[in-house]
C-alpha angles and dihedrals in degrees: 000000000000120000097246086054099050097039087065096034090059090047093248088126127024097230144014098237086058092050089048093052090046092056092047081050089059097229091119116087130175120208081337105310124102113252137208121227096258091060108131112231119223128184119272091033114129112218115201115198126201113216128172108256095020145018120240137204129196124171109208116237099176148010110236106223093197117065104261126359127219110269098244087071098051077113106068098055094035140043117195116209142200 
């Protein structure tokens, strides 16, 4: 799945638009390479975002297969660390 797609399928972005132009922005890093849009995701990769104000990690425990899935299970695809 690329990486615009599954940051708003697991609810990280609102919408996909907004992870795309992250990823132009070159605040998205996979395993700690910048990485375009169109980046496949694979479990066990660890995503940073560079946000404005903080830097997040996620490992990635699972790859959704419908479009967006309900925010109480964000847990279940993603593991934010530390």
């Amino acid at each position: 799945m690329r990486i615009d797609k599954f940051l708003n399928s697991v609810n990280i972005t609102k919408r996909r638009a907004v992870s795309e132009d992250m990823c132009k922005s070159k605040v998205v890093y996979i395993n700690d390479v910048v990485c375009k849009p169109a980046k496949d995701v694979k479990v066990g990769d660890i995503i940073t975002i560079n946000f404005l104000e903080k830097v997040v990690r996620y490992e990635v425990l699972q790859i959704p297969v419908t479009k967006s899935i309900p925010k109480s299970k964000k847990d279940e695809y993603v593991k934010e660390l530390s």
